[in-house]
C-alpha positions in Angstrom: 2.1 33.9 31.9 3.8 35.4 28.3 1.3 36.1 25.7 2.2 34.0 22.9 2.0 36.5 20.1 2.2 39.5 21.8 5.3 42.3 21.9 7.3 39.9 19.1 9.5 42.6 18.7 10.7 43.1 21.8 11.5 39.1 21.6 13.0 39.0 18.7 15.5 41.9 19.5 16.0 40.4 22.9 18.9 38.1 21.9 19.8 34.7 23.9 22.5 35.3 26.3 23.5 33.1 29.2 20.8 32.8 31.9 23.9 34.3 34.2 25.0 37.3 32.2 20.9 38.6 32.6 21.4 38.3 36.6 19.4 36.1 37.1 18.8 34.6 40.6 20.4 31.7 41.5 18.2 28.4 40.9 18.0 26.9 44.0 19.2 27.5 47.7 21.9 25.1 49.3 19.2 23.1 51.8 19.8 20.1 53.6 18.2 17.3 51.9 15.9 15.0 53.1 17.9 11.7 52.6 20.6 13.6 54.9 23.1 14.2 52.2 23.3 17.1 53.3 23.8 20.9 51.6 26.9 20.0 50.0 25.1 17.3 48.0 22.7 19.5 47.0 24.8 22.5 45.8 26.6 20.3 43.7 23.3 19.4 42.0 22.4 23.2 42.0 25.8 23.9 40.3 25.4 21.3 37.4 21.9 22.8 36.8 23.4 26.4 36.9 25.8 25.8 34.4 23.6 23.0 32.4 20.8 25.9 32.2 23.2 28.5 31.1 24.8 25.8 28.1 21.1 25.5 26.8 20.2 29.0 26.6 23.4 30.0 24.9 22.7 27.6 22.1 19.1 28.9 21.4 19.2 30.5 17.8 17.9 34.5 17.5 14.6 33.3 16.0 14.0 31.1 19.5 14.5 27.6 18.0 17.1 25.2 19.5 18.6 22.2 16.6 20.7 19.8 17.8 22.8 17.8 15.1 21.1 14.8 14.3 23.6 12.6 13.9 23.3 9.0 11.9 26.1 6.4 9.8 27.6 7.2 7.1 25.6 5.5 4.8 24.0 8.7 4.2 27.2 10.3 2.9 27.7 7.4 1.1 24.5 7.4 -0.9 24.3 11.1 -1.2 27.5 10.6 -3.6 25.6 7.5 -5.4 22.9 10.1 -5.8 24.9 12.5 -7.3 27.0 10.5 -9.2 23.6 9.1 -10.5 22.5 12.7 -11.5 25.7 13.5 -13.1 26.1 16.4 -10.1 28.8 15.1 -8.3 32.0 17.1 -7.9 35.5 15.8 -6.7 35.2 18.8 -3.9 32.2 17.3 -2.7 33.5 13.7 -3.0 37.1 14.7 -0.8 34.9 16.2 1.7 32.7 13.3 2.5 35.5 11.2 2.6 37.2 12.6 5.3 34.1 12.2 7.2 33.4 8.2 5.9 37.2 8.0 6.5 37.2 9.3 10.3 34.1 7.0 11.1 36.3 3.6 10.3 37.0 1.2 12.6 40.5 0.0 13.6 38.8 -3.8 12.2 38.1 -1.7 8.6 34.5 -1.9 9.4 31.5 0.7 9.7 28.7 0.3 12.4 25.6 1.9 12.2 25.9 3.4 15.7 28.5 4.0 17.9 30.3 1.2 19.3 28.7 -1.2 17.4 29.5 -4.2 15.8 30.3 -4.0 11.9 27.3 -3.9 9.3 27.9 -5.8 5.9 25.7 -3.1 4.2 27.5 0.3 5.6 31.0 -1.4 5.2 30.2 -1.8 1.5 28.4 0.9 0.8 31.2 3.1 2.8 34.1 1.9 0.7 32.0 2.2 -3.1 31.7 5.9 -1.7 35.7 5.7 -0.9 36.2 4.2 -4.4 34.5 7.4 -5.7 36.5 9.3 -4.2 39.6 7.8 -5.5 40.9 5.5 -3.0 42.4 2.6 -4.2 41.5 -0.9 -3.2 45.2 -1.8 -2.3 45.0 0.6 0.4 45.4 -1.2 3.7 42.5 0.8 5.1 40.4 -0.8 2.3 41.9 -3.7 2.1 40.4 -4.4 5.4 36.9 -3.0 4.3 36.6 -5.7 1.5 38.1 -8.3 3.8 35.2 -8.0 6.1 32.2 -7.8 3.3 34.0 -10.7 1.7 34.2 -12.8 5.1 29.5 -12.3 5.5 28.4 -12.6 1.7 30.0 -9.9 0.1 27.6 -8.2 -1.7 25.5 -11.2 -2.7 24.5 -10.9 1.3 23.6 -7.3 1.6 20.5 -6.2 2.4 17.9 -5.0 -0.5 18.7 -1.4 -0.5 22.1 -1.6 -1.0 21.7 -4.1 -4.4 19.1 -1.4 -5.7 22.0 1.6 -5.2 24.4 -1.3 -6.9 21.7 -2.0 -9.2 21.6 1.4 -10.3 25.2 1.3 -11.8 25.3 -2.2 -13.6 27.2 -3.8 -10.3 23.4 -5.7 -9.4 21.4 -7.3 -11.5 17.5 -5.4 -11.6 16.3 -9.5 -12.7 17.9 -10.0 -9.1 15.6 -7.8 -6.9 12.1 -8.0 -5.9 9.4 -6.2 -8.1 7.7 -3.1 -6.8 4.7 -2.6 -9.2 3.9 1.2 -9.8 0.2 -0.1 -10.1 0.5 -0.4 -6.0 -0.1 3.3 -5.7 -4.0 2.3 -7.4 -4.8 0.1 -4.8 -7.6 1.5 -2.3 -6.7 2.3 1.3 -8.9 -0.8 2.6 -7.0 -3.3 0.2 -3.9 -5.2 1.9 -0.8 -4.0 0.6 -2.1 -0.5 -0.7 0.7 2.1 0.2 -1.5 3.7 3.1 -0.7 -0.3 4.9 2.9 1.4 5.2 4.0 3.5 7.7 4.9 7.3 6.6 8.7 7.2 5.9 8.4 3.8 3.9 5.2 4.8 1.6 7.6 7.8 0.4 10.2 5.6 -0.2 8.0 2.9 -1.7 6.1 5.1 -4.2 9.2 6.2 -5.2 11.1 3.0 -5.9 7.6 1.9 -8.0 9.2 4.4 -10.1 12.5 3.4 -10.3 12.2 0.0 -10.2 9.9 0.1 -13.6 12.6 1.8 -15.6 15.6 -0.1 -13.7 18.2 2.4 -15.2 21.6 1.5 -15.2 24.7 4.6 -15.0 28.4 4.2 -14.9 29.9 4.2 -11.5 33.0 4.9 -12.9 35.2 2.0 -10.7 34.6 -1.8 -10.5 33.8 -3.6 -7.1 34.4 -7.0 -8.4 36.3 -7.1 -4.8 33.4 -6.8 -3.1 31.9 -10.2 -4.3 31.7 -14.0 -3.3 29.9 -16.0 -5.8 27.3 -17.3 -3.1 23.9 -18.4 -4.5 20.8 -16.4 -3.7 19.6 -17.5 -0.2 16.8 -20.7 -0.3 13.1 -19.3 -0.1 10.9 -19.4 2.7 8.6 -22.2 3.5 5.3 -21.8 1.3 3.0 -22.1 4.3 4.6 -18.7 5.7 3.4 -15.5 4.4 6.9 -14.5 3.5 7.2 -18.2 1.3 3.6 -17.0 -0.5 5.5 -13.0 -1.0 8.5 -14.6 -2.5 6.2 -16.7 -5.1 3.9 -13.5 -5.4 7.1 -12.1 -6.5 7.8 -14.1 -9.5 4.3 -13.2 -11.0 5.0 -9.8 -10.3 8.2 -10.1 -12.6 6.4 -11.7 -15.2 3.6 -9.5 -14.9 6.4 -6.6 -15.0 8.2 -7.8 -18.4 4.4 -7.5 -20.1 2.6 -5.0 -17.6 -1.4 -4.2 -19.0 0.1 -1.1 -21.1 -2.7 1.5 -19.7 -2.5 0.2 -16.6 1.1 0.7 -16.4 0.8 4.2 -17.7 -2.0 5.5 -15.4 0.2 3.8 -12.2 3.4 6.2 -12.9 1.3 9.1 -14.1 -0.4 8.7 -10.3 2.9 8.0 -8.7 4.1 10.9 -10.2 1.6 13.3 -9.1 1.9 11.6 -5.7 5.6 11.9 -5.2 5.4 15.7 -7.1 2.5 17.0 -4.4 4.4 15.6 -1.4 7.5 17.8 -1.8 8.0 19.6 1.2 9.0 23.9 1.4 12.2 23.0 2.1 12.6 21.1 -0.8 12.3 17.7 0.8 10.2 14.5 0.8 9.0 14.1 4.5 11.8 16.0 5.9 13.8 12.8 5.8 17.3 11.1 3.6 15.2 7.9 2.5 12.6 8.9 0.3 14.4 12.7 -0.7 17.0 11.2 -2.5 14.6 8.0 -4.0 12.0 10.7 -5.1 14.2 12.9 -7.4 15.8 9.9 -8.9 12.1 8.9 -9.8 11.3 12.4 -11.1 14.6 12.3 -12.9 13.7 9.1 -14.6 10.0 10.6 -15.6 11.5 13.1 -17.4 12.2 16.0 -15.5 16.1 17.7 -16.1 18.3 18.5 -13.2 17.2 22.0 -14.1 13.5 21.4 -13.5 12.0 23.4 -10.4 11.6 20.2 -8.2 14.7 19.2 -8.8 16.6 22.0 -8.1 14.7 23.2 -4.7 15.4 18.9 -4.1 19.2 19.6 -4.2 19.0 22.7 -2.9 17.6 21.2 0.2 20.1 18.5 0.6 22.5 21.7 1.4 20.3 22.9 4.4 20.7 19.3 5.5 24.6 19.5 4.6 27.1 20.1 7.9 30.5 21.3 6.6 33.4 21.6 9.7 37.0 20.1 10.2 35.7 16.6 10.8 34.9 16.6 6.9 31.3 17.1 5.2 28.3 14.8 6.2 24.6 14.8 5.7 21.9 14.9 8.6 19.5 12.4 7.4 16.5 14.6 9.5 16.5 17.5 11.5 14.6 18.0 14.6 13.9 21.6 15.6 10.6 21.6 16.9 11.0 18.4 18.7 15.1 20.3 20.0 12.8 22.8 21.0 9.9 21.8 23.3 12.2 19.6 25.0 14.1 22.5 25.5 11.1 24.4 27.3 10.0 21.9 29.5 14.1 21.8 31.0 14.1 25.5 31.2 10.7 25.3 32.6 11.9 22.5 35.2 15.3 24.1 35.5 13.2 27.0 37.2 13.7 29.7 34.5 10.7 32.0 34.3 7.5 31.7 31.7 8.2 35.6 31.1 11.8 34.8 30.4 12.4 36.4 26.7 13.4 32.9 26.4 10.8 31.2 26.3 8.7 33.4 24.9 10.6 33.6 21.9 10.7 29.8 21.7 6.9 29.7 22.6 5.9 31.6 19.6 8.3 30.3 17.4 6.5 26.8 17.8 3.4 28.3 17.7 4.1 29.5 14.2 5.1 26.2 13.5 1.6 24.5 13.7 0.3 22.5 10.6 -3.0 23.5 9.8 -3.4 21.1 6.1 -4.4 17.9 6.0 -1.7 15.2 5.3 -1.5 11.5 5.1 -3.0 11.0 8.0 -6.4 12.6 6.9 -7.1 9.3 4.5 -7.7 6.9 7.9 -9.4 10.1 9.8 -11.0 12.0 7.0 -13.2 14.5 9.3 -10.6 15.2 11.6 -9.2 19.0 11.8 -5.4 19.5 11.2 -3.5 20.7 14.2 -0.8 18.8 14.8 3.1 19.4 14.6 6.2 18.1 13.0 9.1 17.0 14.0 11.0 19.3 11.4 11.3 22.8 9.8 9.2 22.0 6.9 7.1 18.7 6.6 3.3 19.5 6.4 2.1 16.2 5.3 3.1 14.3 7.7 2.4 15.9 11.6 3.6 13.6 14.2 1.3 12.5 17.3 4.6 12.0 19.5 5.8 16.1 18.6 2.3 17.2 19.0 1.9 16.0 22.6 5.5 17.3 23.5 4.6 20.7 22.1 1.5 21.1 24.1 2.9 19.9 27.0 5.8 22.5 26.7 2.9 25.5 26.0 1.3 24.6 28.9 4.0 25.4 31.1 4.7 28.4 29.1 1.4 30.2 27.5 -1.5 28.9 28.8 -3.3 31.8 27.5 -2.9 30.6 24.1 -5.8 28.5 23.5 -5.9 27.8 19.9 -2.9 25.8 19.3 -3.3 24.0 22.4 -7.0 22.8 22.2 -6.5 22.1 18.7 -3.4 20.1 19.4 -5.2 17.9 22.1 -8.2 17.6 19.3 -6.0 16.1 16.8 -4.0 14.3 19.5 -7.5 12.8 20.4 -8.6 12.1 17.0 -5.4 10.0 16.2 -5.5 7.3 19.1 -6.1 3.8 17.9 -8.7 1.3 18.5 -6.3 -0.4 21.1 -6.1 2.7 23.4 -2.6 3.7 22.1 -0.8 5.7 19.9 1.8 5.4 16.9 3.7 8.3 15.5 1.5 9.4 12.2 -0.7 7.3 11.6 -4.2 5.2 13.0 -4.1 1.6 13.0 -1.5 1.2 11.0 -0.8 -2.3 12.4 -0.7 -4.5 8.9 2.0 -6.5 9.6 1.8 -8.1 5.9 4.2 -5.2 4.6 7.2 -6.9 6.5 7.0 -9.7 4.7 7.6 -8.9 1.7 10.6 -9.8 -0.1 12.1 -6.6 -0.5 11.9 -5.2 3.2 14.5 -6.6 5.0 15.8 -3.2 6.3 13.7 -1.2 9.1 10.7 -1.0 10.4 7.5 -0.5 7.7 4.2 0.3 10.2 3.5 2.4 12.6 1.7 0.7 15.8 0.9 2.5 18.5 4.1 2.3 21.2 4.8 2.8 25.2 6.9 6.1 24.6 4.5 7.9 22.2 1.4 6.5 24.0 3.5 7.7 27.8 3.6 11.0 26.1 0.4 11.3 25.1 -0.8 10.3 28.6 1.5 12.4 29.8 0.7 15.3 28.2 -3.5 14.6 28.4 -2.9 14.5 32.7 -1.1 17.9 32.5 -3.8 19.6 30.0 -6.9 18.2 32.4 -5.3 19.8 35.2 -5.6 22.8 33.9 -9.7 22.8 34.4 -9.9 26.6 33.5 -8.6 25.2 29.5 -10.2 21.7 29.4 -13.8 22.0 30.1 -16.8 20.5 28.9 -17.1 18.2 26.2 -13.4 18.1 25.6 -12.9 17.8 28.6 -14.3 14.5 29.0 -13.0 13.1 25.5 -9.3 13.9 27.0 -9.9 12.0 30.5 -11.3 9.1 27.9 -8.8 9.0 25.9 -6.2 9.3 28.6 -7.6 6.5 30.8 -7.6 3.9 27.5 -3.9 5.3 27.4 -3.2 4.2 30.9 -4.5 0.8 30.2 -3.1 0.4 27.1 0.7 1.1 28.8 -0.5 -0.9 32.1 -1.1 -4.0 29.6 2.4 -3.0 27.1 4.9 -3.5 30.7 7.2 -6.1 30.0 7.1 -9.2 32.5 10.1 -7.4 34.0 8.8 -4.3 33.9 10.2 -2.3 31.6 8.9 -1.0 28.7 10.1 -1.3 25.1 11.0 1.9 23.2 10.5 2.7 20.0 11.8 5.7 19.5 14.6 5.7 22.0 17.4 3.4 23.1 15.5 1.4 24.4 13.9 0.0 27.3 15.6 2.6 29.4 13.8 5.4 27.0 10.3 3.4 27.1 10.6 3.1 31.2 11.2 6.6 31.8 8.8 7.9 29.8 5.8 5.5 31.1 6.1 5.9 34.6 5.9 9.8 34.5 2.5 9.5 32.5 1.5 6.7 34.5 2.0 9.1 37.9 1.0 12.1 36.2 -2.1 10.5 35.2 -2.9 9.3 38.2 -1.4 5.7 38.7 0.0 5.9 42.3 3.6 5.3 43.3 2.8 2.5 45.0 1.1 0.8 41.8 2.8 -2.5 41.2 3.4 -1.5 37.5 5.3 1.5 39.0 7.1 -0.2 42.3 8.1 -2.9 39.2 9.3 -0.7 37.0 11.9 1.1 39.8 13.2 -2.4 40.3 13.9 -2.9 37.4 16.1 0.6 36.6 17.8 0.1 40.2 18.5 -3.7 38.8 20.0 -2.1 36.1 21.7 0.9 37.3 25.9 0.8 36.3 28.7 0.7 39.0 29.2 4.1 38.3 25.8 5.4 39.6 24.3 6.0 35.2 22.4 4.2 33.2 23.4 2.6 30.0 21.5 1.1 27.0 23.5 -0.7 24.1 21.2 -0.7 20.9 21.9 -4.0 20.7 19.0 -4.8 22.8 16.5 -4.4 20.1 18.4 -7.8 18.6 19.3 -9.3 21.7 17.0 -8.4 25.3 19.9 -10.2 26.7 21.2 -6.3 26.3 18.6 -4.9 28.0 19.6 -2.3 30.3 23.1 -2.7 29.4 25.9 -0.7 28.0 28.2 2.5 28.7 26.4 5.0 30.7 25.5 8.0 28.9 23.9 11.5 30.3 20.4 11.2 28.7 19.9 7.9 30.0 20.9 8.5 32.8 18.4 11.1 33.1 15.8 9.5 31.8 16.0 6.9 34.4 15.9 9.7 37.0 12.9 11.0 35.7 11.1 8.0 36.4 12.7 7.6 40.0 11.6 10.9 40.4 8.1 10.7 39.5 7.9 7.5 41.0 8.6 9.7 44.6 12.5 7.7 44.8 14.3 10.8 45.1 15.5 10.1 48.8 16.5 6.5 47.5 20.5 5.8 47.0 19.7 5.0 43.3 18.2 8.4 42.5 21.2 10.3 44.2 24.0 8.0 42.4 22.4 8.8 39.1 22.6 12.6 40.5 26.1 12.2 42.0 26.7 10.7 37.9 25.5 13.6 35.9 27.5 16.2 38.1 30.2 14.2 37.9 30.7 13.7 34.5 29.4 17.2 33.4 32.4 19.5 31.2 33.4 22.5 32.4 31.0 24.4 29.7 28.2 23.0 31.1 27.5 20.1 28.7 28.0 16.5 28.6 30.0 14.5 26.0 27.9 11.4 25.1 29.3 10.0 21.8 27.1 6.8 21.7 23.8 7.0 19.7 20.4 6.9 22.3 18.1 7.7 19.6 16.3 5.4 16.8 15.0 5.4 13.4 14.2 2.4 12.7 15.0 -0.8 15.5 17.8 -3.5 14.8 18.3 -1.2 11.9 19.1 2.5 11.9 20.1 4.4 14.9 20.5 8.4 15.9 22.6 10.1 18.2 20.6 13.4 18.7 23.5 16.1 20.1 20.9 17.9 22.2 19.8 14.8 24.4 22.9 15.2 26.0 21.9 18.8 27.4 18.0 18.6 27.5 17.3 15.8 29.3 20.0 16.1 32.4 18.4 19.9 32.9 14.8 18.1 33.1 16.2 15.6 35.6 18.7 18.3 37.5 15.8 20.6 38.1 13.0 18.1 38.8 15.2 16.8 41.1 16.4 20.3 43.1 13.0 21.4 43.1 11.8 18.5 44.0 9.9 17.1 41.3 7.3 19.1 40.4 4.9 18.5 37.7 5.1 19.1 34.0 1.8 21.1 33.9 
């Protein structure tokens, strides 16, 4: 096994070359299979992994990580020029080169979707032609012309969704009397009182402290063009009934405003003096706000509005940062509205690892270490649920210390077990804080405990992604996943902790037992969608223990083959979070794909016809380079809402599924 810290300079002077050009042996030996497809089958998958494996390793960076572009819709380039243009930043070079990008991304019908392929969203239509407008393009244009057409034809801006009004808002083109009241005073409230910002998952307590903020100074800047286009004259929408608890928001809402015209004057003062310090001690190294677009870009307009100049420190590393998240190519400039290296990376370990490529390769040792350095070791949000719990987790990005992620930490250990099992530290702490963060139901969310308050959705102003954080099948499957291959190794798990893991990882294996849809899939949080949530439960579920022949598991490959497209993939539209009718259903992509096959696989189908179409797929559809084109997004943010296409799916998750299946399956630990 490498030595995790040891002989870094030989590692970091060993630079990544194509498995091939280090002759390397090959991966596999043509073998009759046992479903009598016979050696030419099996060479073919050989092949695709050869080349597949050799794709991933040339794209790992000197200092061992890989980084995928995390791709998104153009509303972030949009409101990155709002932001700007709010700041008095903005430049017409800038401006141009976002446009080509927003440009490029419009649809033949004038619309924007917020993934690929899908239908036209009022919000990023309108939002995508304001940015357009900036950048000069006239409303006559037929391109626009079309744009407005379509906002006009749903509600116009009178129809948009909350966060939309607030960026109008911001430049005189909304009313502030017209959106809901966000009390700084919220940031006050004790973590045990409904509605304090810890009853919010991560991502929207950033953005909601920060909005506190703005919302109390409701600042108005010149936009510089009119949108009167963009309107319909429709009247607000009729409330909610007042036995609902969205009916008794809304009329919470109107004493908030009142309150808010004549706020207790202290009171007031001591709320954005906290919310302040709040947003000013969550700024990230990197200069962002939770390594995410949302609550970056809503933090330093706050800050701005409390005083500080675009030349103050925060600010400055806050712009600064936006660059790092900046991609600039002949496709125009855009903004990545996250980045994902350490997540890029253990994913791709555990191919390599499956792909048969050695735990001394200089490879993975320089990827090993690299996430090793990467461990958090401060408290962050998550301490005020589980106040005596030791740090140890990880993150999904470069730099974002306050907020580890259960769902990275699980992945990470799980890819150091197969590569440095002599590194005990980060491991066992990793399982500790894994163990420390399950909820009282047996499962796990992201970043947080229990955070299961569904009385944050109702409010009147959230009527755009997902607010908590309840535990979910792929993040629990992981965990479970990860706790199977970490008991297996008795040598590392002994005693004490020992026994909390097998605990902990039988309440998981209820927990996902009793989450299995009637039809038995699972639902996916964090990936499109039930395909994503299936392939990562039955693995754990196996790996854990559960056998083959469990009718959870025998249900589950019924349902993928029952789902499976003519041409041997797997396909999941993102419309299924809206509609189950799409469940299952949509173009067949290469991490789908593979994600089905890795629960076939586990599930001991890899002589079945299913499991050797979905092969026959990948190899078929594979470029000559080694990769797979996959265009349509298979990643999410936040369901019904906000989607990802994350470019290195495309290569990590065929190699796990190539290898597992020439080798034959073997286990992740």
């Amino acid at each position: 096994m490498t030595t995790i810290g040891s002989d870094r300079d030989r590692l970091e002077a060993d630079a990544p070359a194509p498995r091939a050009s280090r002759g390397a042996p090959p991966l596999g030996t043509p073998e009759a299979r046992p479903d009598g497809t016979g050696p030419e089958a099996a060479t073919e998958a050989e092949v695709a992994l050869q080349r597949a494996t050799d794709a991933l390793l040339a794209c790992q960076t000197p200092g061992g990580w890989w980084r995928g572009e995390l791709e998104t819709n153009v509303t972030m380039d949009a409101e990155d020029l709002f932001l700007r243009q709010f700041l008095g930043v903005r430049t017409e070079e800038e401006t141009a080169a976002s446009a080509v990008w927003i440009r490029a991304n419009q649809r033949e019908d004038g619309t924007w979707a917020n993934f690929y392929g899908g239908p036209g969203n009022l919000s990023t239509t309108l939002e995508a032609y304001v940015a357009l407008r900036l950048a000069g393009d006239a409303p006559d244009e037929p391109h626009m012309q079309r744009a407005a057409a379509f906002v006009r034809e749903h509600g116009g801006l009178e129809r948009a969704r909350v966060f939309t009004k607030m960026w109008m808002a911001l430049f005189g083109k909304w009313s502030w009397d017209d959106l809901p009241v966000l009390p700084p005073e919220l940031v006050l409230l004790p973590p045990w009182v409904p509605l304090n910002i810890y009853d919010f998952g991560c991502w929207a307590r950033q953005t909601v402290v920060a909005l506190t903020v703005v919302g109390t100074y409701r600042p108005v800047r010149d936009l510089g063009v009119d949108i009167d286009e963009l309107r319909t004259g429709l009247p607000p929408l009729p409330p909610h009934p007042l036995g609902t608890w969205a009916g008794i928001l809304e009329r919470a809402d109107k004493v908030a405003r009142r309150y808010a015209r004549r706020p207790v004057g202290f009171l007031r003062s001591l709320a954005l003096r906290e919310a302040e310090r709040w947003i000013v001690e969550r700024q990230e190294s990197d200069g962002s706000w939770g390594g995410i677009q949302p609550p970056w870009v809503y933090s330093m307009i706050a800050l701005h509005l409390r005083g500080y100049a675009f030349t103050h420190p925060v600010l400055q590393v806050g712009m600064a940062g936006l660059e790092g998240f900046t991609i600039r190519d002949e496709k125009g400039r855009r903004l990545e509205a996250c980045q994902s290296p350490v997540w890029d990376t253990v994913l791709a370990l555990v191919a390599l690892r499956d792909a048969g490529v050695a735990d001394d390769d200089p490879a993975v040792g320089r990827a090993a270490w690299w996430v090793v350095d990467e461990e958090i070791s401060i408290p962050g949000d998550w301490a005020v649920r589980r106040p005596h719990l030791a740090p140890g987790g990880w993150a999904f990005e470069f730099g974002n210390d306050h907020y580890p992620d259960v769902d990275d930490t699980a992945e990470v250990v799980l890819a150091l077990l197969r590569c440095a099992a002599d590194d005990r530290g980060s491991i066992d702490r990793g399982v500790d804080w894994v163990l420390g963060m399950q909820c009282s139901d047996g499962g796990w969310g992201a970043f947080d405990v229990d955070n299961t308050r569904t009385l944050c959705r109702e409010l009147p102003f959230c009527d755009f992604g997902e607010l908590i954080d309840p535990p979910s099948a792929d993040v629990t499957a992981h965990v479970v996943e990860m706790l199977a291959a970490y008991l297996a190794t008795a040598r590392r798990a002994a005693g004490a902790r020992r026994e909390a893991a097998r605990r902990a990882m039988e309440r998981g294996v209820a927990w996902l037992l009793a989450a299995q849809e009637d039809d038995g899939s699972w639902f996916g949080r964090w990936g499109a969608n039930y395909v994503y949530g299936t392939g990562a439960a039955v693995p754990a579920l196996v790996a854990a223990g559960v056998t083959p022949g469990h009718p959870a598991v025998r249900r589950a490959v019924e349902w993928l083959e029952s789902h499976q497209q003519p041409d041997g993939g797997w396909g999941e539209d993102l419309r299924s979070y809206d509609d189950r009718a799409w469940a299952g259903r949509g173009a067949s992509t290469a991490s789908q794909t593979a994600w089905a096959l890795l629960a076939l696989l586990a599930a001991g189908a890899d002589e079945r016809e299913s499991t050797a179409r979905g092969v026959a797929y990948l190899c078929a559809t594979q470029q000559p380079d080694g990769t797979w084109d996959e265009p349509w997004f298979t990643g999410t943010g936040f369901p019904g809402d906000f989607y990802i296409n994350y470019h290195l799916y495309r290569q990590v998750f065929p190699v796990t599924a190539l290898g597992r299946y020439v080798h034959g399956g073997g286990p992740r630990g």
